[in-house]
C-alpha positions as CSV (number, residue, x, y, z in Angstrom):
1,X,-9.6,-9.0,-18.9
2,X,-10.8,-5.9,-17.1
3,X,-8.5,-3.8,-19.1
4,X,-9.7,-5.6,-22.7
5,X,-13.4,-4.8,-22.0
6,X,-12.6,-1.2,-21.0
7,X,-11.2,-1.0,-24.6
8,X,-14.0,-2.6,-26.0
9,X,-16.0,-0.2,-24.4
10,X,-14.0,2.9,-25.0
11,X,-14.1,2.4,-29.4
12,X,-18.2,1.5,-28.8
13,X,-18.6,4.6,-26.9
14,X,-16.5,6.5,-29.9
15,X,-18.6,6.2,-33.0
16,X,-21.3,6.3,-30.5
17,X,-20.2,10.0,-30.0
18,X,-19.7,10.0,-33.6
19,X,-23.3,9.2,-34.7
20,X,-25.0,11.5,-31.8
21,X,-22.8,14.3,-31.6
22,X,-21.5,16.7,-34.4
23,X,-19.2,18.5,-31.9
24,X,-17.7,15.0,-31.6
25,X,-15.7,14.6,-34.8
26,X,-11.9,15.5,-33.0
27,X,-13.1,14.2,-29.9
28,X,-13.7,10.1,-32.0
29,X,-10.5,10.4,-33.3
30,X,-8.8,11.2,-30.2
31,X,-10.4,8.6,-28.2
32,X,-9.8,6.0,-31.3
33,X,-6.0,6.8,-31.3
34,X,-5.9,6.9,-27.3
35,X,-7.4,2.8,-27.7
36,X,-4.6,2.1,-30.5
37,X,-2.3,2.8,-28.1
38,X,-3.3,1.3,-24.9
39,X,-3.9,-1.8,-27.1
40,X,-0.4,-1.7,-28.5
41,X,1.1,-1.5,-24.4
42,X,-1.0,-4.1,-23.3
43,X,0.4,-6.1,-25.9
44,X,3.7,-4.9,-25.3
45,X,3.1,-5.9,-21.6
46,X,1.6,-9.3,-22.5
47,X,5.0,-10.2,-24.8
48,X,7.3,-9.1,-21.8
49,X,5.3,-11.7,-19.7
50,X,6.0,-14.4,-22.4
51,X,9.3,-13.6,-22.3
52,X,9.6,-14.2,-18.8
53,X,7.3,-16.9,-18.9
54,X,9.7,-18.5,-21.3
55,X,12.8,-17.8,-19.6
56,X,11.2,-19.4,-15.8
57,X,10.1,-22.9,-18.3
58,X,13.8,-23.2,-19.9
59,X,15.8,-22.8,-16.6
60,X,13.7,-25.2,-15.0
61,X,14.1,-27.9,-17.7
62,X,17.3,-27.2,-17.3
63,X,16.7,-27.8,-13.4
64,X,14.8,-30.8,-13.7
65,X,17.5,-32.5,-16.4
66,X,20.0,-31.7,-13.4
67,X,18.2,-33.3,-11.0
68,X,17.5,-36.4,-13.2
69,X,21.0,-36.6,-13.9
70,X,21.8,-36.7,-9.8
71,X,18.7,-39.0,-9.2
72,X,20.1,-41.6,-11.9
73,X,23.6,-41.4,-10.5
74,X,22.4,-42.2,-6.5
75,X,20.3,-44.8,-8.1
76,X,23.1,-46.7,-9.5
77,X,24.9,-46.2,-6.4
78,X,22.3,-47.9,-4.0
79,X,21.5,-50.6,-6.4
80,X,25.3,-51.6,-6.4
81,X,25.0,-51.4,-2.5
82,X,22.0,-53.4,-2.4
83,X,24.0,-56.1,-4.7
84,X,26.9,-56.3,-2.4
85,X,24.9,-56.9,0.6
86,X,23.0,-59.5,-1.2
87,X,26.2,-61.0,-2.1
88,X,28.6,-60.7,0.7
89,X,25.9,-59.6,3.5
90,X,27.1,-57.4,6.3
91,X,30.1,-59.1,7.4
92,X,32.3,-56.7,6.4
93,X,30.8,-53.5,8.3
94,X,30.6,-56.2,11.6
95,X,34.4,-56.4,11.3
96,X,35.0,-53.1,10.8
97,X,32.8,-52.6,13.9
98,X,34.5,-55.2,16.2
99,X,37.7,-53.8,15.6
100,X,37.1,-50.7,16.1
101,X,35.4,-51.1,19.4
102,X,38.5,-54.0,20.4
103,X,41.4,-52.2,19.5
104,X,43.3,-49.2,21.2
105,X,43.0,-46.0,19.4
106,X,41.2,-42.5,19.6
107,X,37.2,-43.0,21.3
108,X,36.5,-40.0,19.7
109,X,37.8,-41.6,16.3
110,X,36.0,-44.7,17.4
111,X,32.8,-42.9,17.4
112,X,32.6,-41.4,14.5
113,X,33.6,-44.1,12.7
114,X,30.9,-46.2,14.3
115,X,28.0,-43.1,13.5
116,X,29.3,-43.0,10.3
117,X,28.5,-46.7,9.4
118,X,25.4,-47.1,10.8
119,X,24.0,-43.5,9.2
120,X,25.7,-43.8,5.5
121,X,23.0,-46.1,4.4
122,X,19.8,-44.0,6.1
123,X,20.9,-40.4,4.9
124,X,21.4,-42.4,0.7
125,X,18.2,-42.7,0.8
126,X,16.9,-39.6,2.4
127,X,18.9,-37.5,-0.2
128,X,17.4,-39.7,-2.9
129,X,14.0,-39.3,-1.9
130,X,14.9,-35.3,-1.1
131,X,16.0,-34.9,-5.0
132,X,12.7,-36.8,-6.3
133,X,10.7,-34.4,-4.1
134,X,12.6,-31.5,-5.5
135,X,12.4,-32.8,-8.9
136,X,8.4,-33.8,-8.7
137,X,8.0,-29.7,-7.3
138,X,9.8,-28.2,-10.4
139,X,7.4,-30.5,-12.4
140,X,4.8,-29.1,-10.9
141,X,6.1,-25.6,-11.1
142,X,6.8,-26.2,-14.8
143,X,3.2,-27.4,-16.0
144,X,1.7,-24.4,-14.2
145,X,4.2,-22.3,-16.3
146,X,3.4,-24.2,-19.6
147,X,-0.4,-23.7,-18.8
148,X,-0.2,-19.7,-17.9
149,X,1.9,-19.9,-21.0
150,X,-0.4,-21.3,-23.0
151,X,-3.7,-18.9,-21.7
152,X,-1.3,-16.2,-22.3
153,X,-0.2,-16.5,-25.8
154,X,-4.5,-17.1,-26.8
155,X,-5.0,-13.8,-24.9
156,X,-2.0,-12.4,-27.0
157,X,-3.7,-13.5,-29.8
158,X,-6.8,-11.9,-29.0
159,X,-5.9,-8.8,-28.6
160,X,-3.6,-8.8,-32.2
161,X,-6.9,-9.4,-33.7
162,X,-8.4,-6.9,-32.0
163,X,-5.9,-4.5,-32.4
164,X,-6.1,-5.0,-36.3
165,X,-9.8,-4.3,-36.0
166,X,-9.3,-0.8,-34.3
167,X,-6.4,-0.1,-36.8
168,X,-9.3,-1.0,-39.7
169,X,-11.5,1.3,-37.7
170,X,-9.6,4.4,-37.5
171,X,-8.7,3.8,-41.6
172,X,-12.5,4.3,-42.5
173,X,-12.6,7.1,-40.3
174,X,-10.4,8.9,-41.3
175,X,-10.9,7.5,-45.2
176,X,-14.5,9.4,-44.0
177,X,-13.0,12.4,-42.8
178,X,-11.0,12.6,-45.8
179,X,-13.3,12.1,-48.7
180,X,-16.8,13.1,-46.6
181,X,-17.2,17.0,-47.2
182,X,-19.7,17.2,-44.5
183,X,-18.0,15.1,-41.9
184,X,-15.0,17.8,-42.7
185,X,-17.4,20.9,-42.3
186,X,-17.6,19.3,-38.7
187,X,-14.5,18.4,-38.0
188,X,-13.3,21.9,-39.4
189,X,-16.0,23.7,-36.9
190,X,-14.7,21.7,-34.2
191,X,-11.4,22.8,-34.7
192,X,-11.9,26.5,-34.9
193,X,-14.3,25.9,-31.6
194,X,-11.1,25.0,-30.0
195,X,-9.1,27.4,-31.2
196,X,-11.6,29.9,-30.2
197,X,-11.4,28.7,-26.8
198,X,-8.0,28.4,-26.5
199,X,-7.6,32.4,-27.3
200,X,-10.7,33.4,-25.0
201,X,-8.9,31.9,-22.2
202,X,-5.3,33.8,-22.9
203,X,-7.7,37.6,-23.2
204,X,-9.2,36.5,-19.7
205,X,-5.7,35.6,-18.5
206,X,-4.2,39.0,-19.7
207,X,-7.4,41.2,-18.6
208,X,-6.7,40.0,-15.1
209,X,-3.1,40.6,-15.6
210,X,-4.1,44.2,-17.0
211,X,-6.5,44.3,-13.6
212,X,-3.6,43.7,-11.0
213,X,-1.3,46.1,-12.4
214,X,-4.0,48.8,-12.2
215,X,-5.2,48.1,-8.6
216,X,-1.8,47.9,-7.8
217,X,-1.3,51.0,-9.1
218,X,-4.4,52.5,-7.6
219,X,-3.5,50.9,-4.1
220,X,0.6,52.6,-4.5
221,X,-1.1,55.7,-5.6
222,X,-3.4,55.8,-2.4
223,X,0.0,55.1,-0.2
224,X,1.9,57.7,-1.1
225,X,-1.0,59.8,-1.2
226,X,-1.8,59.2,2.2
227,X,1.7,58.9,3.9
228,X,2.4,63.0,1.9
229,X,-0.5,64.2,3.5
230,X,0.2,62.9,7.0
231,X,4.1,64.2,6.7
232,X,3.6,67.3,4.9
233,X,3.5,69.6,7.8
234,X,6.6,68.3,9.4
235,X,8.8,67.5,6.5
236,X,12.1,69.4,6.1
237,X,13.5,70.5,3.1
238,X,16.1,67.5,3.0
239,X,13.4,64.3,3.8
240,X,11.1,66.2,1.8
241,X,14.2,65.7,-1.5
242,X,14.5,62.1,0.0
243,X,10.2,61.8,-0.4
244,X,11.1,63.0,-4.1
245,X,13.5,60.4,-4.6
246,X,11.6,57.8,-3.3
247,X,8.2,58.6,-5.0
248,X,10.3,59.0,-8.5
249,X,11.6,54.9,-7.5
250,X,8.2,53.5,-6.9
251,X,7.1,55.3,-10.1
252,X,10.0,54.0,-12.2
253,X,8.8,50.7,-10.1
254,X,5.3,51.1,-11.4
255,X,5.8,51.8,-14.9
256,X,7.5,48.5,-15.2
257,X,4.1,46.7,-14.8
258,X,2.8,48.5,-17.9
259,X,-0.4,47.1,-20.3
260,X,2.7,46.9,-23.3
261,X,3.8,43.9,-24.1
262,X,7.6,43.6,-24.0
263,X,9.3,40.5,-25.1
264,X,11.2,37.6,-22.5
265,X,15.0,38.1,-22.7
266,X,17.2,35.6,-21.7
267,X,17.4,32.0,-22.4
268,X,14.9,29.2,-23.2
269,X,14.4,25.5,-22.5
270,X,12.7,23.1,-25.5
271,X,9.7,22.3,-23.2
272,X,10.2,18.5,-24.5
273,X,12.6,16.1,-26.2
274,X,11.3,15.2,-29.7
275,X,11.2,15.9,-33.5
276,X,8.3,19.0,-34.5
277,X,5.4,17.3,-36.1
278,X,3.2,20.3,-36.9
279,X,4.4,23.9,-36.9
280,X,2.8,27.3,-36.3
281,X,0.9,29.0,-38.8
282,X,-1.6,28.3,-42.0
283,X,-1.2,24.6,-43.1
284,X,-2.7,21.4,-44.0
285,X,-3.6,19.1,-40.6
286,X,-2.0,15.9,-41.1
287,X,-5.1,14.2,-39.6
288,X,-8.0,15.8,-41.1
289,X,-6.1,16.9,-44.5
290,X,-7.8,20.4,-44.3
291,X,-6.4,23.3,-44.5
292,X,-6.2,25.1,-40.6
293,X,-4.0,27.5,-39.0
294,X,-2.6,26.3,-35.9
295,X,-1.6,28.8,-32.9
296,X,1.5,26.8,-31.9
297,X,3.3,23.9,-32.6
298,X,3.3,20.0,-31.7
299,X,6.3,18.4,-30.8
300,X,5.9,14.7,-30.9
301,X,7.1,12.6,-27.4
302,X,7.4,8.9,-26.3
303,X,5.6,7.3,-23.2
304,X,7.1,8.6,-20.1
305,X,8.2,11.9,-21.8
306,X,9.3,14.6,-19.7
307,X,7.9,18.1,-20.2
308,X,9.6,21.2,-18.8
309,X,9.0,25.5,-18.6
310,X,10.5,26.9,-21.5
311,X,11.2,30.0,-19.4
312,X,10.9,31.0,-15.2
313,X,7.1,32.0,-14.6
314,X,3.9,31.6,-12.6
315,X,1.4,29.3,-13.3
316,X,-1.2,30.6,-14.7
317,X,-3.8,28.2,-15.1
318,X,-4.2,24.2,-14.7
319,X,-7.3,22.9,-16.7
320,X,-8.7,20.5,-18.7
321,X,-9.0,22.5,-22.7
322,X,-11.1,21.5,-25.6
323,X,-8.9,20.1,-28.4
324,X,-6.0,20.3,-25.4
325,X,-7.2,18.0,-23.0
326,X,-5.1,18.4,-19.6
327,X,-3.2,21.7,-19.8
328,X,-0.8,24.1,-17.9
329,X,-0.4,27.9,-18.8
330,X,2.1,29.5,-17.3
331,X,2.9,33.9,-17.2
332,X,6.2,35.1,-17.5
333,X,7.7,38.5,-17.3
334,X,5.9,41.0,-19.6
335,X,2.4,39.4,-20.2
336,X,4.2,36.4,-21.9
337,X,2.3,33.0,-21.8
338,X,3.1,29.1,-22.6
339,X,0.5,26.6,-22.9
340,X,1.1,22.9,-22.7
341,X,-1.3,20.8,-23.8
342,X,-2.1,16.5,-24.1
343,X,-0.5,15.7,-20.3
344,X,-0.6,12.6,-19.3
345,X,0.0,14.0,-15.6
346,X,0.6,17.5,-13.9
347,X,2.6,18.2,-10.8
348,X,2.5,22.0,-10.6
349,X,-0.3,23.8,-9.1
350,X,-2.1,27.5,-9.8
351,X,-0.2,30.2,-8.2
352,X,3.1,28.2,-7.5
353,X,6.3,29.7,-9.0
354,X,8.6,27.4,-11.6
355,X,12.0,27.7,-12.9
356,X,13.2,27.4,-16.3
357,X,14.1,23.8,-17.3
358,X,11.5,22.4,-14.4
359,X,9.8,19.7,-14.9
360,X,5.9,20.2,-15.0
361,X,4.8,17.1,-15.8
362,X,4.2,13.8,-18.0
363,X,3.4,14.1,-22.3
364,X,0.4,11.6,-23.2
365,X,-2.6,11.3,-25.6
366,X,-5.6,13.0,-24.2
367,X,-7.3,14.7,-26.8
368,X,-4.5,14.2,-29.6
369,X,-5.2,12.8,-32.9
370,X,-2.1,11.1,-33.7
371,X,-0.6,9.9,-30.6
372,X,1.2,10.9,-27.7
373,X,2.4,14.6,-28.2
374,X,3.0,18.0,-27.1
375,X,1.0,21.2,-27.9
376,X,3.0,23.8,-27.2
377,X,1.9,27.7,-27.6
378,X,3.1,30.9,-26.8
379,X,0.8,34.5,-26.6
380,X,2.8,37.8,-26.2
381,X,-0.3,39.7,-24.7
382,X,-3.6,38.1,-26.8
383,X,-1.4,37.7,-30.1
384,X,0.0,34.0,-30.8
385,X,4.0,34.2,-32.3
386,X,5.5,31.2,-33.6
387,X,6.9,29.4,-30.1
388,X,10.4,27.8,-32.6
389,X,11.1,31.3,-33.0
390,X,10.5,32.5,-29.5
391,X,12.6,29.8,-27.9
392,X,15.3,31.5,-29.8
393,X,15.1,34.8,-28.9
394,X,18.0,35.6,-26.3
């Protein structure tokens, strides 16, 4: 119930956002699609239960029809032994006894057979009583079953309603968006917002990229400056070559690390498994139906997705982006960056290394539009390309 009145309270506090906030166009969608789909797994969830639920109530009719079987069958059994000693008394077992005690024979033999005839008609009807104990449990077992069943399939119901509700909900919104000029004005100002955003943070990225090349630079220069003055005097002609050579290395070393932009050789990894829903460039949004002009592409995923580094690199960055929500940037060689945005979860950290093909984390809904998905962008420098096309460039 906790989980229902979250949701409740999650679609309130939408158009809530919607009515107060004009920044909040994207941000009501998102939240309405994120509420569609926890709707949809919870009733997933509850049907799985039922299932169960269904499966525990058949096997123990089938238990309890066993048992009534048995019960009837030991039944019938006592009641002819009741009629026989009512008939012929218990002469018989008293000559059965007396003979066995008379006679020669085995007094181990003896024994057993006189434990045997004295127990056989106290254990009948202590397995008779065991199985209607049994049986009267399962009963039990079964009504509580039929009753969880019973609260479970109204709760099922419940939330079927509701989840045609929301799915009304999001229609007129987006039957708003679609048809309402200004609420598109809005929504289209959001957008470019985000996008905005989304290309400040790659110029502050590559400006501090730009900055550790040149203090590096600075701080290689100062060495060898340093270490030439301290072993001019007392070089020879032969470490002074050697000094030469080296110095020529570190330069060659250096001008690796240069402001120019070179493209990522080698080979790429699709960051995650899934058809491309929206591709890079100028195009109509399928959401808003305006016209916008995406920086990368979307790749769509299924809960539980997988989401791996297209190429080796450092991780750049691990925030939470407008329009993105949860996001990782990584840097590759040559002032090459990825973004990968809408994770459900994260499990790399700033700083830390990752190879191509590993995994960085979980695809969800946070912030999308249109369900669980991957952004997916890459910036050579501070210029977008199209990331289909980089991934493959070998």
């Amino acid at each position: 119930m906790r989980l229902v009145s979250f949701l409740v309270s999650c679609v309130l506090f939408s158009f809530a956002v919607l009515e107060t906030e004009e920044k909040g166009v994207l941000n009501t969608i998102s939240l309405l699609d994120q509420n569609l789909n926890r709707t949809r797994s919870y009733l997933s969830e509850l049907s799985r239960n039922e299932d169960l639920l269904q499966g525990a109530v058949k096997q123990l009719v089938m238990d309890i029809d066993s048992l009534d079987a048995k019960i009837k069958s030991r039944k019938r059994a006592m009641k002819k032994r009741v009629r026989n000693l009512y008939v012929y008394g218990r002469s018989n077992d008293a000559e059965i006894l007396y003979e066995l005690l008379t006679k020669n024979g085995n007094p181990e033999r003896k024994v057993y057979w006189v434990h045997h005839l004295l127990t056989r008609d106290r254990e009948d009807v202590e397995t008779l009583r065991h199985l209607v104990e049994e049986r009267m449990q399962k009963q039990h077992v079964q009504e509580s079953h039929l009753a969880e069943l019973t609260k479970l399939r109204n709760r099922k119901a419940v939330e079927e309603r509701r989840l045609v509700t929301q799915m009304s909900g999001q229609e007129r919104m987006l039957s708003s968006l679609k048809h309402d000029k200004a609420v598109q004005r809005m929504a289209l100002k959001e957008f470019e917002r985000n996008q905005k955003t989304m290309l400040a943070l790659i110029k502050k990225l590559e400006e501090r990229r730009k900055r550790e090349i040149e203090e590096a630079k600075k701080a290689d220069a100062a060495r060898l400056a340093a270490l030439k003055k301290k072993e001019k005097a007392a070089e020879k002609k032969r470490e002074a070559d050697k000094k030469r050579e080296a110095e020529k290395n570190r330069q060659s070393e250096i001008a690796k690390k240069t402001t120019q932009v070179v493209p990522f050789k080698g080979p790429k990894c699709m960051p995650l498994d899934g058809p491309v829903i929206s591709e890079y460039g100028l195009q109509e949004h399928p959401v808003l139906h305006i016209m916008t002009r995406n920086l990368g592409v979307e790749i769509r995923g299924k809960r539980g997705g997988r989401i791996r580094a297209a190429a080796a690199g450092t991780i750049a960055m691990v925030s939470e982006i407008d329009g993105r929500g949860p996001s990782v940037i990584i840097e590759h060689e040559g002032g090459i960056y990825t973004v990968y945005g809408h994770m459900k979860t994260i499990n790399v950290q700033e700083g830390k290394s990752v190879k191509k093909c590993e995994e960085i984390g979980e695809v969800g809904d946070i912030a999308s539009l249109n369900g669980i998905k991957l952004y997916f962008q890459v910036s050579e420098g501070t210029q977008t390309v199209d990331p289909l096309q980089w991934l493959k460039q070998k």
